[in-house]
N, CA, C and O atoms as a Tinker XYZ file with bonds, in Angstrom:
   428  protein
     1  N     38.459000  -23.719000 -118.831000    73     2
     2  CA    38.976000  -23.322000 -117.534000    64     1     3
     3  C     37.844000  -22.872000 -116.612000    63     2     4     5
     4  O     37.754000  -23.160000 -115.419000    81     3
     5  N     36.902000  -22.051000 -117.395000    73     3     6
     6  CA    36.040000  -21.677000 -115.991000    64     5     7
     7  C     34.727000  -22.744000 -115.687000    63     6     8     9
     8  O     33.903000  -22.665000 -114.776000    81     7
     9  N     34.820000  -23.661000 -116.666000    73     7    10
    10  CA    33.998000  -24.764000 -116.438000    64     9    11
    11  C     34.853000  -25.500000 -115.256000    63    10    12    13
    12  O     34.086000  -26.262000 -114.668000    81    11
    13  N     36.218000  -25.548000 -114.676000    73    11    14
    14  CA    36.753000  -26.571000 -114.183000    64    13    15
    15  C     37.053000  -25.891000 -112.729000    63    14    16    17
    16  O     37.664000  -26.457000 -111.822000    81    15
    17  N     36.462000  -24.456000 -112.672000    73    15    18
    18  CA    36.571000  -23.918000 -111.778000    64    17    19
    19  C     35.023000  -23.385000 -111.088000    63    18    20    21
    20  O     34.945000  -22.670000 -110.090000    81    19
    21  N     34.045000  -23.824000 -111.740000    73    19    22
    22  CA    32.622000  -24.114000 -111.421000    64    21    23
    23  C     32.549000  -25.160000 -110.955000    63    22    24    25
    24  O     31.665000  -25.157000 -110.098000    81    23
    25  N     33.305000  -26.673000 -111.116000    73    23    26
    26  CA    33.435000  -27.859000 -110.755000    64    25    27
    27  C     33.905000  -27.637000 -109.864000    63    26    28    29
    28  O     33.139000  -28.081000 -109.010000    81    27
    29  N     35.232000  -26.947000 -109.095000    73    27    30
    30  CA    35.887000  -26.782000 -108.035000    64    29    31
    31  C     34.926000  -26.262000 -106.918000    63    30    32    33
    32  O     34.448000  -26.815000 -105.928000    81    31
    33  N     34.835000  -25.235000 -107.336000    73    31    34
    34  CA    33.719000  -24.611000 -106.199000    64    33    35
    35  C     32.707000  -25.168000 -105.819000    63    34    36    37
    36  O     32.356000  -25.001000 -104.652000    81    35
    37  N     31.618000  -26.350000 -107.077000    73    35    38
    38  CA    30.693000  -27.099000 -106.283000    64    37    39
    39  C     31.285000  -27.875000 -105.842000    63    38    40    41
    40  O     30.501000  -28.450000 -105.086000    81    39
    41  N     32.857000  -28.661000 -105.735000    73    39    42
    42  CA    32.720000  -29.564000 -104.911000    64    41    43
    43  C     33.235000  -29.182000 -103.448000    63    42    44    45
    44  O     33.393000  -29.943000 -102.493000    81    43
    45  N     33.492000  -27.589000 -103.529000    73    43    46
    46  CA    33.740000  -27.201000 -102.172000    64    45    47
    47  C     32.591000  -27.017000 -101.288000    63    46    48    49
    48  O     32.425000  -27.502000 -100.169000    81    47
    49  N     31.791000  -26.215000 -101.982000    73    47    50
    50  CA    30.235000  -26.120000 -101.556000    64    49    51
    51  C     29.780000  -27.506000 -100.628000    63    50    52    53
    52  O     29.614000  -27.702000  -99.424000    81    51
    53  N     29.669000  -28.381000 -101.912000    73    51    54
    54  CA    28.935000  -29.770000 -101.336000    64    53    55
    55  C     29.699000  -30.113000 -100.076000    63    54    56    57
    56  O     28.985000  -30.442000  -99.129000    81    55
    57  N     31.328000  -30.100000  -99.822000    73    55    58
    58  CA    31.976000  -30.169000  -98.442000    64    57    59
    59  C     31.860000  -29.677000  -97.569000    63    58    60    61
    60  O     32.036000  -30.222000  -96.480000    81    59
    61  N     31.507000  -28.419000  -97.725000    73    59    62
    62  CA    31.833000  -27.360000  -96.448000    64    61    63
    63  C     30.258000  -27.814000  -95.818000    63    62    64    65
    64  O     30.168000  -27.892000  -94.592000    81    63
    65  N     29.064000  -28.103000  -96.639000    73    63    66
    66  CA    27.337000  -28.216000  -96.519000    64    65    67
    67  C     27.553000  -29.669000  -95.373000    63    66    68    69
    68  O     27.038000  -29.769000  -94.260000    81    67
    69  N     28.287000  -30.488000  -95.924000    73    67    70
    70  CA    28.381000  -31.824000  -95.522000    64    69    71
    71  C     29.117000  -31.505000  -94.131000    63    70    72    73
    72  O     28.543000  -32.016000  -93.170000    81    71
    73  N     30.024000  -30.923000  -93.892000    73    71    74
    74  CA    30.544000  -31.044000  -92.699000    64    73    75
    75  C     29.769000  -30.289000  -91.653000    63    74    76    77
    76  O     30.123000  -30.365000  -90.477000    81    75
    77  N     28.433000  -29.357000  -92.118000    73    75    78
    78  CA    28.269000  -28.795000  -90.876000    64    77    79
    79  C     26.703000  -29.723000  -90.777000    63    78    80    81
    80  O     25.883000  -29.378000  -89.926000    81    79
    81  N     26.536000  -30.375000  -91.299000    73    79    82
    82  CA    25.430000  -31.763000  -91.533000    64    81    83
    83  C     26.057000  -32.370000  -89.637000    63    82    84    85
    84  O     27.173000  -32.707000  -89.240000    81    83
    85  N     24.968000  -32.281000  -89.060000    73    83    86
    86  CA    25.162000  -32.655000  -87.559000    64    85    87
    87  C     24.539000  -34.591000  -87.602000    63    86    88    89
    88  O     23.383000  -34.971000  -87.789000    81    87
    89  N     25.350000  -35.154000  -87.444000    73    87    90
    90  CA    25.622000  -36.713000  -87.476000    64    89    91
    91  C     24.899000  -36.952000  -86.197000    63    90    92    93
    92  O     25.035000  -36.410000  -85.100000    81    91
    93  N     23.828000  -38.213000  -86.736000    73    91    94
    94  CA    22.596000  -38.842000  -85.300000    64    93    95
    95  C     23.972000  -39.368000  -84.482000    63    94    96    97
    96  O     25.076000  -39.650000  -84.948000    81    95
    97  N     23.491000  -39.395000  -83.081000    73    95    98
    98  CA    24.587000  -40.187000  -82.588000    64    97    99
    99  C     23.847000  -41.142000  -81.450000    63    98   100   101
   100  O     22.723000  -41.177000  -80.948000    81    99
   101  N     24.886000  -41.780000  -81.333000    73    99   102
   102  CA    23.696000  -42.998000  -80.512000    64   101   103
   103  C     23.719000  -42.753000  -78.782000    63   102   104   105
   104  O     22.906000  -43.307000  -78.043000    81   103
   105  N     24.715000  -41.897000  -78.328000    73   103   106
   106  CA    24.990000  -40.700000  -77.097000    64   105   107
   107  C     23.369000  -41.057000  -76.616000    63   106   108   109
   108  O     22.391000  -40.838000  -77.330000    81   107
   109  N     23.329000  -41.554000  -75.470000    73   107   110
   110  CA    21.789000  -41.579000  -74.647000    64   109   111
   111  C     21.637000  -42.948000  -73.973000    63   110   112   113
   112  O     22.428000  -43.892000  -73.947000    81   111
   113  N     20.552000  -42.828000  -73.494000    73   111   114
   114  CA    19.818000  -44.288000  -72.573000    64   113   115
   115  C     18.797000  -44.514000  -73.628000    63   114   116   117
   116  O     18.067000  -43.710000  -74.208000    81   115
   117  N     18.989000  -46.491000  -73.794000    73   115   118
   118  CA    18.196000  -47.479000  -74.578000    64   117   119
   119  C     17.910000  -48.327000  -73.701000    63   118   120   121
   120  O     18.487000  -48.780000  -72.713000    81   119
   121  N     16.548000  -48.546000  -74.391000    73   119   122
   122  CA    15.878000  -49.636000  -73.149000    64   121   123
   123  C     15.469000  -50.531000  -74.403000    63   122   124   125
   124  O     14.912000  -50.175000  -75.441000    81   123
   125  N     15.942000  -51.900000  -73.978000    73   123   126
   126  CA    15.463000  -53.304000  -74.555000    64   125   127
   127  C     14.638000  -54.260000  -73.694000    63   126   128   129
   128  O     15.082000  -54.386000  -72.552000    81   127
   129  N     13.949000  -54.700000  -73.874000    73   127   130
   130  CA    13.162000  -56.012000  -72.870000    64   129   131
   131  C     13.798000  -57.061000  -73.648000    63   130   132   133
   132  O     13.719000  -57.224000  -74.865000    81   131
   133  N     14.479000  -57.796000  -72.741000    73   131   134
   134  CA    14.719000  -59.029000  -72.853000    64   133   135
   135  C     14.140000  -60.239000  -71.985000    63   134   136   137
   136  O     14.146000  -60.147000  -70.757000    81   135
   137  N     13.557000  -61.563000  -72.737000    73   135   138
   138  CA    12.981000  -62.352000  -71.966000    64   137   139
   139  C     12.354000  -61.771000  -70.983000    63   138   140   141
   140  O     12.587000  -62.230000  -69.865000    81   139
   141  N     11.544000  -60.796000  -71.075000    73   139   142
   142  CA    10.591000  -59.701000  -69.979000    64   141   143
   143  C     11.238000  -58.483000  -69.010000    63   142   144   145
   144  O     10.733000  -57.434000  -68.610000    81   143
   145  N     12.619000  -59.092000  -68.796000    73   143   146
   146  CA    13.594000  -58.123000  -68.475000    64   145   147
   147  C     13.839000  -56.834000  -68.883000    63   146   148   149
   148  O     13.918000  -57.080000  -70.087000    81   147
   149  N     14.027000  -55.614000  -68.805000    73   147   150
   150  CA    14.147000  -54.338000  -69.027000    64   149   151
   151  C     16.025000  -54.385000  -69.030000    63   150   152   153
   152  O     16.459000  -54.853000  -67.977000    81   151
   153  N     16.645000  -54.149000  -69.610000    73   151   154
   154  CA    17.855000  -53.700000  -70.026000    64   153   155
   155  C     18.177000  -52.615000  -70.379000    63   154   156   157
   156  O     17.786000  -52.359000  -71.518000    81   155
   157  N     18.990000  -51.476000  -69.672000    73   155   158
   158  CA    19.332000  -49.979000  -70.155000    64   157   159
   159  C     20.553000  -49.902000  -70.449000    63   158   160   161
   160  O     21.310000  -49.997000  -69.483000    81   159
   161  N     21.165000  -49.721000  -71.761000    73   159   162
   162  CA    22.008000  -49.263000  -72.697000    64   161   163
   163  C     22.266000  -47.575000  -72.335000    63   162   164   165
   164  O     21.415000  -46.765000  -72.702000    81   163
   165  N     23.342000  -47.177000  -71.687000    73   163   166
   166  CA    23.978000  -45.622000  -71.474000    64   165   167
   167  C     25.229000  -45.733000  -72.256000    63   166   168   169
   168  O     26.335000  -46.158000  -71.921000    81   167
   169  N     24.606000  -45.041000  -73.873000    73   167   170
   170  CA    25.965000  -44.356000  -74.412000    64   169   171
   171  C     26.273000  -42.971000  -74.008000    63   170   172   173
   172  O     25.557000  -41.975000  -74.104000    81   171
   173  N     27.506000  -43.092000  -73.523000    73   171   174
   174  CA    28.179000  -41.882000  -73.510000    64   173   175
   175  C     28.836000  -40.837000  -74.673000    63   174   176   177
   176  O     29.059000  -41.483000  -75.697000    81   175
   177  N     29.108000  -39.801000  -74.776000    73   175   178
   178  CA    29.487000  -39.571000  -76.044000    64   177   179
   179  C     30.688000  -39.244000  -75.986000    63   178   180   181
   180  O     31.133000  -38.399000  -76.762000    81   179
   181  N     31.686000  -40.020000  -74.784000    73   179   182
   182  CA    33.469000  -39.755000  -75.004000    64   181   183
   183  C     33.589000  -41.466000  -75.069000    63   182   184   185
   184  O     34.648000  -42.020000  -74.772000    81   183
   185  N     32.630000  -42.074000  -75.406000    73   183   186
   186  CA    33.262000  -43.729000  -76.032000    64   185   187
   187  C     32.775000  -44.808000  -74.651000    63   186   188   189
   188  O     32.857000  -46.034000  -74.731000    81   187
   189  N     32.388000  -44.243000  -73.704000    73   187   190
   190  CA    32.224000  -45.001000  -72.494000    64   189   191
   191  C     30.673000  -45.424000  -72.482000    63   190   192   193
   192  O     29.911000  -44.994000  -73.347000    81   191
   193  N     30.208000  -46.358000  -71.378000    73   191   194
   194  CA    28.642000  -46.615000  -71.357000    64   193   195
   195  C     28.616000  -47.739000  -69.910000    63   194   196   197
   196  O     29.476000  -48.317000  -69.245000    81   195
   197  N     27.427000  -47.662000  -69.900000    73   195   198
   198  CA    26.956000  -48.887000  -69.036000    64   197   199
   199  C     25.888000  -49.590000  -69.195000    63   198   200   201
   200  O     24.915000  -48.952000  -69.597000    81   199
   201  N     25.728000  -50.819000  -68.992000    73   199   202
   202  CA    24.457000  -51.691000  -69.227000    64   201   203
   203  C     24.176000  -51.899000  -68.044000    63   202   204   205
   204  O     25.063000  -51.894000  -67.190000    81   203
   205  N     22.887000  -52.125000  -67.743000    73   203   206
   206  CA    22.248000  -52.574000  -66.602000    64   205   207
   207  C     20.998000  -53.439000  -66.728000    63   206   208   209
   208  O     20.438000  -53.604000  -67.812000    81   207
   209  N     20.545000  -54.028000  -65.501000    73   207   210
   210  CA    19.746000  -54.518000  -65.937000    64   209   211
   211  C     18.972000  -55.144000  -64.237000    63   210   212   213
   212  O     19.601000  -56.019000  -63.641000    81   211
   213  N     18.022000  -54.764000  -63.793000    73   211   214
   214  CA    17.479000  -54.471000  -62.325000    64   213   215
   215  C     18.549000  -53.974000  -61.348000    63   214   216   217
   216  O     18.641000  -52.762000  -61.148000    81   215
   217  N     19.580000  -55.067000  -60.562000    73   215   218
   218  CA    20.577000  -54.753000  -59.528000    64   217   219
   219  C     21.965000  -54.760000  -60.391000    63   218   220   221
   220  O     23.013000  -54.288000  -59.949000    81   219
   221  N     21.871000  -55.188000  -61.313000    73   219   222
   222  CA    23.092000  -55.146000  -61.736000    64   221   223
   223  C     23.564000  -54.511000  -63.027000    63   222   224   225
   224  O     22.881000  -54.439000  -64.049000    81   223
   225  N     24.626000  -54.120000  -62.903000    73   223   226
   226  CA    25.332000  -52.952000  -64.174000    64   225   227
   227  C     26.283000  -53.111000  -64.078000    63   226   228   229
   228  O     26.807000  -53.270000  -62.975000    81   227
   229  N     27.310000  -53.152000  -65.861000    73   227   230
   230  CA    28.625000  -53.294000  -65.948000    64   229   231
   231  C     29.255000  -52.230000  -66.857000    63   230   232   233
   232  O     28.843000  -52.022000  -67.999000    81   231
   233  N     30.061000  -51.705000  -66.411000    73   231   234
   234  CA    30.737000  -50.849000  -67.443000    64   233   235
   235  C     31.164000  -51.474000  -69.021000    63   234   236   237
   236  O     31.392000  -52.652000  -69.299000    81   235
   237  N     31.189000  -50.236000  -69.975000    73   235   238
   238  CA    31.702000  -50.714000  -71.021000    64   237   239
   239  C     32.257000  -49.618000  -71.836000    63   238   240   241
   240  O     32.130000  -48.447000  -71.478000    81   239
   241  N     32.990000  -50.024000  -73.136000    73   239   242
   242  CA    33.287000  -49.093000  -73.907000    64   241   243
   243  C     33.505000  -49.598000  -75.663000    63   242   244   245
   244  O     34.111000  -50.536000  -76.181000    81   243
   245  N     32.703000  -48.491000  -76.200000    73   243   246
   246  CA    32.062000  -48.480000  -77.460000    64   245   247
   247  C     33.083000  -47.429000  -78.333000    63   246   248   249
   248  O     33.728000  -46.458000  -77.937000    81   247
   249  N     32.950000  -48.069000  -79.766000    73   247   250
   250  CA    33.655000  -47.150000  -80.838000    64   249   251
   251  C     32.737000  -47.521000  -82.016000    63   250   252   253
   252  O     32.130000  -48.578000  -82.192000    81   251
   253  N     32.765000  -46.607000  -82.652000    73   251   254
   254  CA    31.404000  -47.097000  -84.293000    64   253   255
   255  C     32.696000  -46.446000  -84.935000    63   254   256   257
   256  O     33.546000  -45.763000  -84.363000    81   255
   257  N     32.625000  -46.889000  -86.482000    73   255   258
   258  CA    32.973000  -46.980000  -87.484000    64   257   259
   259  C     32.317000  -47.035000  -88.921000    63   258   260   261
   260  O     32.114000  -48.002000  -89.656000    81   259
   261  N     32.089000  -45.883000  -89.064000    73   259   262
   262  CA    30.452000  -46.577000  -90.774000    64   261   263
   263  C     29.701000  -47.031000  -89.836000    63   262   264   265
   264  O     29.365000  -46.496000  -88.779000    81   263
   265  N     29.396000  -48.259000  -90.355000    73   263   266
   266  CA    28.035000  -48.981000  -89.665000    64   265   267
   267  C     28.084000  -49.829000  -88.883000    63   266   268   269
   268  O     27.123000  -50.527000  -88.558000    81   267
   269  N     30.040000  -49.978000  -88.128000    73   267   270
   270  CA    29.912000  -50.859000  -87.112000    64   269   271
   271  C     30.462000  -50.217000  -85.924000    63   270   272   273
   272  O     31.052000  -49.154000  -85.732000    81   271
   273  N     30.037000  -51.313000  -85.089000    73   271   274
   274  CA    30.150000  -51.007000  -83.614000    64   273   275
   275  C     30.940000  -52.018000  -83.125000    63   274   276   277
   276  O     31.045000  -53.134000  -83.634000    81   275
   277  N     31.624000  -51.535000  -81.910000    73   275   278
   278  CA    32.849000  -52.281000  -80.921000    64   277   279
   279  C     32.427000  -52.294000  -80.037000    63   278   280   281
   280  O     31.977000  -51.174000  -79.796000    81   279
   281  N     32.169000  -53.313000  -78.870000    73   279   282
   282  CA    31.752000  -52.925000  -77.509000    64   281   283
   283  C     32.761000  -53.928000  -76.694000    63   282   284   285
   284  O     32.910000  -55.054000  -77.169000    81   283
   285  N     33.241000  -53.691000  -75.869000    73   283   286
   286  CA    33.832000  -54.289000  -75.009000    64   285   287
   287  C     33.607000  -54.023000  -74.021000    63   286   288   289
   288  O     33.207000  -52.936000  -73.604000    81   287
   289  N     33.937000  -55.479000  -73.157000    73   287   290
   290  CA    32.917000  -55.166000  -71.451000    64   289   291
   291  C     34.104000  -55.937000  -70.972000    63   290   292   293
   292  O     34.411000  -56.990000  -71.531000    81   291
   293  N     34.824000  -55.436000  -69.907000    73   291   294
   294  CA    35.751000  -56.392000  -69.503000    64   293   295
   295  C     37.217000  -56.581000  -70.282000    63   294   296   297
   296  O     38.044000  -55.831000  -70.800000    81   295
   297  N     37.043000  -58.173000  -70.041000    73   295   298
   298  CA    37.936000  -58.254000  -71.630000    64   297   299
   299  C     37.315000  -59.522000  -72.550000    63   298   300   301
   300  O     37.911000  -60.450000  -73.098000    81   299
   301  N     35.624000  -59.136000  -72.493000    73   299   302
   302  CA    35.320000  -59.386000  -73.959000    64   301   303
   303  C     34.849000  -58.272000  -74.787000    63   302   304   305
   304  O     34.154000  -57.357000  -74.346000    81   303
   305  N     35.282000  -58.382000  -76.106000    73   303   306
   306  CA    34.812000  -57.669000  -77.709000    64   305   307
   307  C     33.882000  -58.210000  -77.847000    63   306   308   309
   308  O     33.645000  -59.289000  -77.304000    81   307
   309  N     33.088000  -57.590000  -78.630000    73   307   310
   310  CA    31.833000  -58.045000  -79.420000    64   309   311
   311  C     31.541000  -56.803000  -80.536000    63   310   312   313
   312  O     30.895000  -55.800000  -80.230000    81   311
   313  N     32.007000  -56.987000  -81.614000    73   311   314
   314  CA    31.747000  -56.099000  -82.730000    64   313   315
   315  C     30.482000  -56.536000  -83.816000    63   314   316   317
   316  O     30.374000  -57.754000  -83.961000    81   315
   317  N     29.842000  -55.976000  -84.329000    73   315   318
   318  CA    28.717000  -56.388000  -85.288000    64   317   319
   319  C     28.510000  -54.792000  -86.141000    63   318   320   321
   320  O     29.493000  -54.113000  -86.435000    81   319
   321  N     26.863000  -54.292000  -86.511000    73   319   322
   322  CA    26.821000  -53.443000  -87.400000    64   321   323
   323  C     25.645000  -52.606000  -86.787000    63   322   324   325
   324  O     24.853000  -53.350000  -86.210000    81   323
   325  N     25.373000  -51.585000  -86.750000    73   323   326
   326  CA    24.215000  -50.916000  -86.056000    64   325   327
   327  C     23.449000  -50.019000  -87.138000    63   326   328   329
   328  O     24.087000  -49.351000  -87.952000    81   327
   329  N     21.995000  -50.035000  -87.107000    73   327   330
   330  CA    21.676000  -48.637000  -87.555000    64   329   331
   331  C     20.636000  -48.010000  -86.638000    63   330   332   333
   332  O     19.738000  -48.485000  -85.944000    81   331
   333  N     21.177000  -46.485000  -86.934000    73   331   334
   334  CA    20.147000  -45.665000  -86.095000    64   333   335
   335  C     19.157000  -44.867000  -86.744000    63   334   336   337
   336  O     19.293000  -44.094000  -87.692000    81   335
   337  N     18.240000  -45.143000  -86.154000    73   335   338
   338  CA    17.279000  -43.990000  -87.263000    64   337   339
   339  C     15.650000  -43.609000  -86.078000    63   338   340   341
   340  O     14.643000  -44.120000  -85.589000    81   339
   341  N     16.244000  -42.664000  -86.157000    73   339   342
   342  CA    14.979000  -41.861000  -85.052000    64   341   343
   343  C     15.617000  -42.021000  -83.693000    63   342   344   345
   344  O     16.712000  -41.570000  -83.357000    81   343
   345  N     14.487000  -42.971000  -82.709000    73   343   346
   346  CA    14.595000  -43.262000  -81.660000    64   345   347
   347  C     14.659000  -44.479000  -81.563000    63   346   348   349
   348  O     14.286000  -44.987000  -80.506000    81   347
   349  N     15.157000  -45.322000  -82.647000    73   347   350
   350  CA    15.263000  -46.993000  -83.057000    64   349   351
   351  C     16.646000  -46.912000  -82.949000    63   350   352   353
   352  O     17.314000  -45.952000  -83.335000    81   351
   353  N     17.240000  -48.306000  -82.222000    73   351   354
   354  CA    18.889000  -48.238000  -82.512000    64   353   355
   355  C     18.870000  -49.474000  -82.434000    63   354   356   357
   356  O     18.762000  -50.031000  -81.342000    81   355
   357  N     18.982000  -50.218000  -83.711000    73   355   358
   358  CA    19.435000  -51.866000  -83.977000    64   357   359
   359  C     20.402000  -52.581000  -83.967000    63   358   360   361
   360  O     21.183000  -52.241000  -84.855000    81   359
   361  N     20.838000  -53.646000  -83.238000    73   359   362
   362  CA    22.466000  -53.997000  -83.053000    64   361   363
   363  C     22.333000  -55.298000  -83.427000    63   362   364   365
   364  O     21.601000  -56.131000  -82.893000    81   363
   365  N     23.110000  -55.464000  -84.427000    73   363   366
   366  CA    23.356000  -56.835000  -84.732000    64   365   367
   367  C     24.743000  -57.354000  -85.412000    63   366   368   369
   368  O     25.568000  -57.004000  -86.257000    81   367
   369  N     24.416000  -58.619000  -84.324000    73   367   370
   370  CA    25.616000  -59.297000  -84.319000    64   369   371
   371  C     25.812000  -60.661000  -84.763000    63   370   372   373
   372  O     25.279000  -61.126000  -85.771000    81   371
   373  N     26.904000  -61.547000  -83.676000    73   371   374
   374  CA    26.971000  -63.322000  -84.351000    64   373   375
   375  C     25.441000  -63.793000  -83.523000    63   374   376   377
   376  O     24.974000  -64.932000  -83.530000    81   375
   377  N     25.074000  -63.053000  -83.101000    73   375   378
   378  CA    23.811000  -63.777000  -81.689000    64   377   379
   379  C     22.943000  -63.551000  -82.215000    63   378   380   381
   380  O     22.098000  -64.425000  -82.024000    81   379
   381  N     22.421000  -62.327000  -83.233000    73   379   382
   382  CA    21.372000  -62.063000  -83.379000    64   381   383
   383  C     21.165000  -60.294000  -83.541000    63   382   384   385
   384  O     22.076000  -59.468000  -83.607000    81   383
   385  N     20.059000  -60.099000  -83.571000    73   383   386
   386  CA    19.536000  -58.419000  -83.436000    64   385   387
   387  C     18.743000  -58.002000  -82.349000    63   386   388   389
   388  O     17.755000  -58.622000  -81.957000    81   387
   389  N     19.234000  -56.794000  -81.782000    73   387   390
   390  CA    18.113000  -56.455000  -80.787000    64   389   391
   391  C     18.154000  -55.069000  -81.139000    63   390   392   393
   392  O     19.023000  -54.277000  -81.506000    81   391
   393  N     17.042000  -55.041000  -80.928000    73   391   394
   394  CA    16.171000  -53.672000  -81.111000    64   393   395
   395  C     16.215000  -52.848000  -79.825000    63   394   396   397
   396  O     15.871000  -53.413000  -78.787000    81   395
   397  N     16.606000  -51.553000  -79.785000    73   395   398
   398  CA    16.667000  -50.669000  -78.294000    64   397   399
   399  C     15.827000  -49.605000  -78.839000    63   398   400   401
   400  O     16.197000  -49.262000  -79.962000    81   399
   401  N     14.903000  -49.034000  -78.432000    73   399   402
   402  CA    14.248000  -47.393000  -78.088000    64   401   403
   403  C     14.855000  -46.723000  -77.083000    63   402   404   405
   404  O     15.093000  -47.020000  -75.912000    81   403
   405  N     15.145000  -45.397000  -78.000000    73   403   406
   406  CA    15.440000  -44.169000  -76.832000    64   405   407
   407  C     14.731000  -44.101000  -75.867000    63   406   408   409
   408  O     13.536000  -43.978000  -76.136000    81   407
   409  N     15.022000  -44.136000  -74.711000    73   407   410
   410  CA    14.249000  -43.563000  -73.343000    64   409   411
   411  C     14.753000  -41.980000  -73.098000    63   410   412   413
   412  O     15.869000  -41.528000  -72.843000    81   411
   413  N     13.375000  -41.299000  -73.298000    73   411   414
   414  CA    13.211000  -40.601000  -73.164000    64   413   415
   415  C     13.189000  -39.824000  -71.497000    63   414   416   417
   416  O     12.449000  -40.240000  -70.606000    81   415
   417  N     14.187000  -38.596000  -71.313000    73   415   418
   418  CA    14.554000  -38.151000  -70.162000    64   417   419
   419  C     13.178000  -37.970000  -69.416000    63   418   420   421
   420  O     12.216000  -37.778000  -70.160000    81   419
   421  N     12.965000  -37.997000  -68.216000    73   419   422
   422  CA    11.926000  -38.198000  -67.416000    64   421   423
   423  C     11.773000  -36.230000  -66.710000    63   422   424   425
   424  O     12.571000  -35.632000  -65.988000    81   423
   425  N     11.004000  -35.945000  -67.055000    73   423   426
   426  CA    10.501000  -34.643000  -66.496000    64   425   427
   427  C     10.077000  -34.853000  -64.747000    63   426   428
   428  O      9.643000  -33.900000  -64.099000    81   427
């Protein structure tokens, strides 16, 4: 019994540790060069964003799941798998992968 109640408690421990574990989030401005082009990626962190890209910008809206991502612009979807790690945020999909860096807020 008190072996099964040493088991209980670490697996409360390990939960309560895990939930206050603060999750990267992808919330910010990404800049990609495409074909020499500069492209800025604005995640929002209530699910909304915008892409732009010199004069022009379109709204959108994003949901992740594990390791995938939803983006819809309009009324097209485009879902694939992302990972984030640092200031790297990789998206890949049926097209391919692109690589975005955090842009860093401007002082």
């Amino acid at each position: 019994m008190k072996r099964f109640v040493f088991l209980l408690l670490a697996l409360f421990l390990v939960a309560s540790l895990s939930s206050c574990v603060k999750k990267a989030s992808v919330a910010g401005t990404w800049r990609a060069e495409v074909d020499g082009a500069e492209i800025l990626y604005e995640f929002k962190p209530d699910g909304t964003g915008t892409l732009s890209s010199g004069d022009k910008s379109a709204d959108f809206t994003y949901a992740l799941s594990g390791d995938k991502i939803t983006v819809t612009v309009g009324e097209h979807t485009d879902s694939g798998s992302y990972i984030l790690s640092g200031d790297s945020l990789k998206l890949t999909d049926e097209y391919g992968t692109t690589v975005l860096t955090r842009k860093k807020p401007e002082r």
